[in-house]
ROFITI-751092 format. One record per residue: x, y negated, z negated of N, C-alpha, C in turn; residue number from 1. Coordinates in nm, 4 decimals, always signed. Layout:
! ROFITI-751092
+----------+----------+----------+----------+----------+----------+----------+----------+----------+-----+
:      n.x :      n.y :      n.z :     ca.x :     ca.y :     ca.z :      c.x :      c.y :      c.z :  nr :
+----------+----------+----------+----------+----------+----------+----------+----------+----------+-----+
:        X :        Y :        Z :        X :        Y :        Z :        X :        Y :        Z : NUM :
...
+----------+----------+----------+----------+----------+----------+----------+----------+----------+-----+
END
This chain:
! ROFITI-751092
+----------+----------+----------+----------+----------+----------+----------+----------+----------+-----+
:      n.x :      n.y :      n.z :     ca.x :     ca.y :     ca.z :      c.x :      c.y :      c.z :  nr :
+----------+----------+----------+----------+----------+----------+----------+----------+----------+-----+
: +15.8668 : -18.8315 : +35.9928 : +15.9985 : -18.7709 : +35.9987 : +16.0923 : -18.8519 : +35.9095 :   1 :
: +16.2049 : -18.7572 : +35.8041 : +16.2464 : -18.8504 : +35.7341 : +16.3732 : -18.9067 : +35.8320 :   2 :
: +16.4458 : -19.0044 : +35.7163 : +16.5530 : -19.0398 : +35.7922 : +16.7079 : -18.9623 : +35.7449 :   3 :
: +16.8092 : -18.9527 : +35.8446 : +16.9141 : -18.9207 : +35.8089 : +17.0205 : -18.9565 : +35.7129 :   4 :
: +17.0547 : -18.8858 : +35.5887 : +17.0914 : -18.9599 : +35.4552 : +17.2088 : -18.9524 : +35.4739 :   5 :
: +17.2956 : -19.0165 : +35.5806 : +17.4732 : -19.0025 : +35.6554 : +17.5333 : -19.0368 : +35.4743 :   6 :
: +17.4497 : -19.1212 : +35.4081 : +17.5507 : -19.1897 : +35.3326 : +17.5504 : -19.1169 : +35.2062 :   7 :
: +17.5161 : -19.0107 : +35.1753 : +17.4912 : -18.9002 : +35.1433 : +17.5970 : -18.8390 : +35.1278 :   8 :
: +17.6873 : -18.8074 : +35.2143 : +17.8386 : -18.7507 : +35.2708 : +17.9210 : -18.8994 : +35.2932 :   9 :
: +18.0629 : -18.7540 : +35.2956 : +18.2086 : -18.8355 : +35.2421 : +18.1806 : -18.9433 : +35.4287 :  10 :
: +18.2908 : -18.9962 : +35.4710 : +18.3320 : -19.0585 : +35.6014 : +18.3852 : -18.9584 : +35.6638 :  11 :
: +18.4403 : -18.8538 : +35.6397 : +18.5447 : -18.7511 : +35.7016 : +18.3801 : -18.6224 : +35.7700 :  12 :
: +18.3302 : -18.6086 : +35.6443 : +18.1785 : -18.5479 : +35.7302 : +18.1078 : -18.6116 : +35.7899 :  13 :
: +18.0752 : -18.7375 : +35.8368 : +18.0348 : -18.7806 : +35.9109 : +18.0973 : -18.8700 : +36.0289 :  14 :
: +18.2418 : -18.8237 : +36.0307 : +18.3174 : -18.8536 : +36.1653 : +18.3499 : -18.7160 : +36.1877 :  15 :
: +18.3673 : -18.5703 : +36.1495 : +18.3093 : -18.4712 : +36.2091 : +18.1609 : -18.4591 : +36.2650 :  16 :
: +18.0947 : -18.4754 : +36.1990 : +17.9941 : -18.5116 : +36.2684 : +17.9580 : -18.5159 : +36.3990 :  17 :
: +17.9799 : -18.6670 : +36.4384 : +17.9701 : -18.7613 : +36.4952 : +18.1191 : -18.6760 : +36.6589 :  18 :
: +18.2084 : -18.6417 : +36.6064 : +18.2307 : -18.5728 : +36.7123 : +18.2001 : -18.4025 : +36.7630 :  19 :
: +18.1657 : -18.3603 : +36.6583 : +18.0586 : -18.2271 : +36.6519 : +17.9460 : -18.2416 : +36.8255 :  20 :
: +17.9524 : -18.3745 : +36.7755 : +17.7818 : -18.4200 : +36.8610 : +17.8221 : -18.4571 : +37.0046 :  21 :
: +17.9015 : -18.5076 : +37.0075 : +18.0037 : -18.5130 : +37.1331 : +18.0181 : -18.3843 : +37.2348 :  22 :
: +18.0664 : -18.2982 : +37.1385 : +18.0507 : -18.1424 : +37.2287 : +17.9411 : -18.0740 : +37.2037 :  23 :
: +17.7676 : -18.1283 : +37.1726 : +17.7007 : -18.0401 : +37.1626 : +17.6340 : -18.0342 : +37.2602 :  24 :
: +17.6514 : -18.1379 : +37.4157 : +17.6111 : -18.1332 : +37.5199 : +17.6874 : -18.0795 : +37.6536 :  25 :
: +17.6391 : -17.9996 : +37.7093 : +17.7436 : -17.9407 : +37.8030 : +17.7985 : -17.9833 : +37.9398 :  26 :
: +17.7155 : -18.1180 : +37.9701 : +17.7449 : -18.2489 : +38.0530 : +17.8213 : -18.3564 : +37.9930 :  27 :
: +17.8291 : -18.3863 : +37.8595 : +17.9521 : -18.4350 : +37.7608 : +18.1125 : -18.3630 : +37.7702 :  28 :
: +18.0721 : -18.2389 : +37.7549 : +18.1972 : -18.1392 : +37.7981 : +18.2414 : -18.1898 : +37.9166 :  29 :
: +18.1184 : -18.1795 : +38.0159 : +18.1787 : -18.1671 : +38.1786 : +18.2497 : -18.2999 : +38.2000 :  30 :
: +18.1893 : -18.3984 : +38.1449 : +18.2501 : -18.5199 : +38.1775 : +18.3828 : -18.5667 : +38.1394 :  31 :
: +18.4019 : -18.4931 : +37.9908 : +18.5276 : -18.5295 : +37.9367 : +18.6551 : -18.4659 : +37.9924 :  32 :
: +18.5969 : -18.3124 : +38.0789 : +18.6814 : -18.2286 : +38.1294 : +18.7205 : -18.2893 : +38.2912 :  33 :
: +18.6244 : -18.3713 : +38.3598 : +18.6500 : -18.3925 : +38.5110 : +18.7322 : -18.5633 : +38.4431 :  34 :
: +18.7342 : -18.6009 : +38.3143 : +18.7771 : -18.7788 : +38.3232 : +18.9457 : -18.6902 : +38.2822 :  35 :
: +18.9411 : -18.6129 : +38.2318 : +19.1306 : -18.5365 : +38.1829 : +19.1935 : -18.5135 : +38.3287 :  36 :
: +19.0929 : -18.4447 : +38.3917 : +19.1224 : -18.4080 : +38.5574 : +19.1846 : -18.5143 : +38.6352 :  37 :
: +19.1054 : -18.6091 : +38.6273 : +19.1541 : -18.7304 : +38.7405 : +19.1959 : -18.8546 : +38.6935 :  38 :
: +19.1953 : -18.8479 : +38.5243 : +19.2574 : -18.9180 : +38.4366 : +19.1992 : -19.1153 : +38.4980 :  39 :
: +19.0631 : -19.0837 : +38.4993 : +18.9924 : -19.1705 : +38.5605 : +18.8658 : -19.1725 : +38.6172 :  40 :
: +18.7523 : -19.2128 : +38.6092 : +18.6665 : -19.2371 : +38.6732 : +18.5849 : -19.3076 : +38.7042 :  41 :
: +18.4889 : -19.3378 : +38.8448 : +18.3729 : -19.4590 : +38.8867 : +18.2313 : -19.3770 : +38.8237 :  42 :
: +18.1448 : -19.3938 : +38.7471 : +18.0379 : -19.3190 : +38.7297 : +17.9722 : -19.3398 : +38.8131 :  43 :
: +17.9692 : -19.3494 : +38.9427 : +17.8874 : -19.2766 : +39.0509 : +17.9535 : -19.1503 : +39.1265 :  44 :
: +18.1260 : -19.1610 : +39.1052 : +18.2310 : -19.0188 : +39.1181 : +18.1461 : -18.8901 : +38.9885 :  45 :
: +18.1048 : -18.9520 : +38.9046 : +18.0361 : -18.8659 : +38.8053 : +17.8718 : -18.7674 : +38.8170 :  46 :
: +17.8197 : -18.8694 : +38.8867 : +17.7003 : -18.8301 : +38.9578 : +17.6994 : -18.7418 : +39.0452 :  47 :
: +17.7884 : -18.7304 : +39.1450 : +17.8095 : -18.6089 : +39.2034 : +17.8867 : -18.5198 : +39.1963 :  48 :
: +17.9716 : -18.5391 : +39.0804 : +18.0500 : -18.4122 : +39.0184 : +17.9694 : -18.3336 : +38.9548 :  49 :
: +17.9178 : -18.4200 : +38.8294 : +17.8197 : -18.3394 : +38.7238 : +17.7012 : -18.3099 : +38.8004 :  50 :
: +17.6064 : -18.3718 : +38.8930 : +17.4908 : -18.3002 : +38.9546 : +17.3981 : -18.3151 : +38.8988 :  51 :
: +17.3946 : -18.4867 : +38.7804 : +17.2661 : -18.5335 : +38.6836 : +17.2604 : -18.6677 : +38.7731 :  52 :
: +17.1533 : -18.6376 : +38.7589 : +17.0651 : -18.8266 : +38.7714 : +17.1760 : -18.9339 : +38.6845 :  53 :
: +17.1898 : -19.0633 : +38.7720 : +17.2643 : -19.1678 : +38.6911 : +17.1639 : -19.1962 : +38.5854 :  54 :
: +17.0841 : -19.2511 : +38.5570 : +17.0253 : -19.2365 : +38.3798 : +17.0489 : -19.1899 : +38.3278 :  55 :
: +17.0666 : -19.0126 : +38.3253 : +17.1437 : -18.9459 : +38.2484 : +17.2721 : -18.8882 : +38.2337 :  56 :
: +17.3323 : -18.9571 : +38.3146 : +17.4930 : -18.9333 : +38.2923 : +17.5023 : -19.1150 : +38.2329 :  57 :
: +17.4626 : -19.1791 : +38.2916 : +17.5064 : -19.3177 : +38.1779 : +17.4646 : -19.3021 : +38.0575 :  58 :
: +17.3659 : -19.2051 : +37.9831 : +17.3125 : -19.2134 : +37.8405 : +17.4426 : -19.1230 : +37.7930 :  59 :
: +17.4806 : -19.0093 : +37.9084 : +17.6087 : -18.9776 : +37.7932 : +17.7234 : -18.9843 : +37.7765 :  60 :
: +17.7406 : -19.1234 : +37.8753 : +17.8717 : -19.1835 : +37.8948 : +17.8650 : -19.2981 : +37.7812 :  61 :
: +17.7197 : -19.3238 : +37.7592 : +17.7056 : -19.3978 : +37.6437 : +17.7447 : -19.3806 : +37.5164 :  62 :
: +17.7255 : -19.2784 : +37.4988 : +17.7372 : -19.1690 : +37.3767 : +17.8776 : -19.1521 : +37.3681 :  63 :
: +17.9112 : -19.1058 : +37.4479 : +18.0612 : -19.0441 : +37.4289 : +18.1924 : -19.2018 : +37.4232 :  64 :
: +18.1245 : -19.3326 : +37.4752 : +18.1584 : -19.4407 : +37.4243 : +18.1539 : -19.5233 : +37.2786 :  65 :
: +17.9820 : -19.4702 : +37.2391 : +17.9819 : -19.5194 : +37.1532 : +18.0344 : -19.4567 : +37.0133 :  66 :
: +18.1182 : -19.2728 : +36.9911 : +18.1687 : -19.2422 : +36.9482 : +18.3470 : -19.2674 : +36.9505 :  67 :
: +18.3290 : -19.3488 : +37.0910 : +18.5212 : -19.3766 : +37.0946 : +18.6109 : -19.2945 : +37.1848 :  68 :
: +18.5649 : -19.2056 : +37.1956 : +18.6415 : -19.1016 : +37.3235 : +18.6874 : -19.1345 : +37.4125 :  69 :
: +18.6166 : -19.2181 : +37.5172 : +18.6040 : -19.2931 : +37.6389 : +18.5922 : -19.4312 : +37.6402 :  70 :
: +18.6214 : -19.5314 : +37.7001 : +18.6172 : -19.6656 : +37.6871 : +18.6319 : -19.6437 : +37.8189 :  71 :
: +18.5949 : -19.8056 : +37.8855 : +18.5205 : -19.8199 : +38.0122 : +18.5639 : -19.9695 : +38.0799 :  72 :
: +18.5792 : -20.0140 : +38.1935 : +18.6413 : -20.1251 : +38.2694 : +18.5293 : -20.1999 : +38.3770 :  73 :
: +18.4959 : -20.3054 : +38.3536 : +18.3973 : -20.2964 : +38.4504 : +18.4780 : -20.3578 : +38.5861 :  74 :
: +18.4513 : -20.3093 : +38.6851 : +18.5266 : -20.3193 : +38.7734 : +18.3717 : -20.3561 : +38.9418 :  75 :
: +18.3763 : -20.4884 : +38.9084 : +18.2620 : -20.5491 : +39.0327 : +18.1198 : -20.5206 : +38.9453 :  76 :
: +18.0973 : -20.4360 : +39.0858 : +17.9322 : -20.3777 : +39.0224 : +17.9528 : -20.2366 : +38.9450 :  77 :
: +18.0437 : -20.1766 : +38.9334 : +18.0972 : -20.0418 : +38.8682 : +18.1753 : -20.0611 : +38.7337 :  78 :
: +18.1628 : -19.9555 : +38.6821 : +18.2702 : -19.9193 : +38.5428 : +18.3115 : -19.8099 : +38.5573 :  79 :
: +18.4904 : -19.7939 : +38.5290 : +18.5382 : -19.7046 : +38.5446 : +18.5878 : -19.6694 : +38.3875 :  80 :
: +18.5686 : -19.5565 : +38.3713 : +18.5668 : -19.4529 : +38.2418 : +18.6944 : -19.4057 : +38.2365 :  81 :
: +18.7623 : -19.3855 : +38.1379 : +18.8824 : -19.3155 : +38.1162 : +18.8902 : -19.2822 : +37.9400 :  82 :
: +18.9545 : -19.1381 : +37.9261 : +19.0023 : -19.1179 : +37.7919 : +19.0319 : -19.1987 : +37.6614 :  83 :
: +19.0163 : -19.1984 : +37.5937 : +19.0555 : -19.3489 : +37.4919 : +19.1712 : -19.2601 : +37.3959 :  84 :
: +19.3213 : -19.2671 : +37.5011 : +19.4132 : -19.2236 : +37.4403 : +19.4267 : -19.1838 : +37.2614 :  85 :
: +19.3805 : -19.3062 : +37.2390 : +19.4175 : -19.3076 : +37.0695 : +19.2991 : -19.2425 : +36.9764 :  86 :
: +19.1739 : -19.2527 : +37.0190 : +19.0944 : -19.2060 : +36.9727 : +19.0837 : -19.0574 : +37.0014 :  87 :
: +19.0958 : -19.0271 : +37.0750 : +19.1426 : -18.8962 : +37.0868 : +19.2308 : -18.8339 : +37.0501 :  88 :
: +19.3383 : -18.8739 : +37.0258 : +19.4455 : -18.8089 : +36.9040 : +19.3759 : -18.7957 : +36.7801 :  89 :
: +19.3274 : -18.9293 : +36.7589 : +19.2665 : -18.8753 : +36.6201 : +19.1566 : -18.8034 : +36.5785 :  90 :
: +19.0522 : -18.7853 : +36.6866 : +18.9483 : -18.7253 : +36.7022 : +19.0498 : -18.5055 : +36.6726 :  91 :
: +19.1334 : -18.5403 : +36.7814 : +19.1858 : -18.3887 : +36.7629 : +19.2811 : -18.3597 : +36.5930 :  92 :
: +19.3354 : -18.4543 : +36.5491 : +19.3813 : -18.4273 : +36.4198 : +19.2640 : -18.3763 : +36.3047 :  93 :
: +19.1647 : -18.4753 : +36.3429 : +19.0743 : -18.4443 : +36.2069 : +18.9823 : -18.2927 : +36.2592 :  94 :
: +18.9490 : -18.3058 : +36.3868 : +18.8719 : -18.1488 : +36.3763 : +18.9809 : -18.0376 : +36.3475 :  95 :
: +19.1372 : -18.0558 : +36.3795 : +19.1914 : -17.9233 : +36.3815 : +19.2532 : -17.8900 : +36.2800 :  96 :
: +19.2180 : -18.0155 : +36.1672 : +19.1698 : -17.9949 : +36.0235 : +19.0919 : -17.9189 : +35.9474 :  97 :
: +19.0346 : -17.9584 : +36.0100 : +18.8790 : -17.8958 : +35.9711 : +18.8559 : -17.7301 : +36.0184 :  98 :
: +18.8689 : -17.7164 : +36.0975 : +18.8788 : -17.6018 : +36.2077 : +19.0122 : -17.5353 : +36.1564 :  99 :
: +19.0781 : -17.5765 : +36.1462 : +19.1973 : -17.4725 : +36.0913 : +19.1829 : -17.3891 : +35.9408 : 100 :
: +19.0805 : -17.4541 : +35.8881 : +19.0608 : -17.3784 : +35.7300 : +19.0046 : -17.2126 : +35.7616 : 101 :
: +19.0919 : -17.1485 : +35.6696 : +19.0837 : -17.0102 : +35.6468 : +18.9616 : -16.9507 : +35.5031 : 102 :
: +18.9172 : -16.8543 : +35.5407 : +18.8427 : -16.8308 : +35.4302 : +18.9347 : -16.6940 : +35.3217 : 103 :
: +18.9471 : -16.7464 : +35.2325 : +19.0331 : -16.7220 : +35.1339 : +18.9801 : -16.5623 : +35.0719 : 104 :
: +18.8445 : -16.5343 : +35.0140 : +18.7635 : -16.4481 : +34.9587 : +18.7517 : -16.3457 : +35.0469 : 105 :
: +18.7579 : -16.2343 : +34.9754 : +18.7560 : -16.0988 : +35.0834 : +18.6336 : -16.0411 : +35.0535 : 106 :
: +18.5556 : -16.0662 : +34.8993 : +18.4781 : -15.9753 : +34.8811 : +18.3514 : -16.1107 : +34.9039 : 107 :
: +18.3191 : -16.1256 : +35.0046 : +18.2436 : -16.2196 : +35.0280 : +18.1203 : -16.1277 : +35.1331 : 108 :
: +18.0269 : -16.1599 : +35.1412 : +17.8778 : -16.1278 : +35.1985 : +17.9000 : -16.0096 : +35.2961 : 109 :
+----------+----------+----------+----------+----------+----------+----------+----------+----------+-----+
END
């Protein structure tokens, strides 16, 4: 299998990307939608919201950390998850960039 040629593309396509991938899971969604809700969370409050095994809600609490969305507190034996205010502004500027382009050509396919 080859490998992915990221460097290939500008930084702006591959930080679309990279949050593309963020919403291509629908337990990524759920999570980001119940942490806006309570503007906070214990990921074991997550485990029985979302209704996944903790392995797989920590792989996509991982994910959605290691893109910047969410940042995390460890608090004892727990980490509590919350929005990453700033990254998320900018996460929404550049997709509604992107997403806002119109297609110009009428006599197209």
């Amino acid at each position: 299998m080859g490998l992915t040629k990221t460097e290939m593309f500008t930084d702006l396509q591959n930080e679309i990307a990279l949050f593309s991938k963020a919403f291509g899971h629908p337990a990524r969604v759920a999570i980001l939608q119940h942490l806006f809700k309570i503007d906070g969370c214990i990921c074991g409050d997550l485990v029985d919201e979302i209704g996944l095994a903790q392995p797989t809600i920590s792989q996509h609490l991982k994910e959605l950390k290691h893109i910047g969305l969410i940042k995390g507190n460890v608090e004892g034996t727990s980490v509590c998850y919350c929005i990453n205010d700033e990254n998320w502004t900018s996460m929404k500027k550049v997709m509604l960039k992107f997403l806002d382009q119109d297609i110009t050509k009428e006599n197209c396919c």
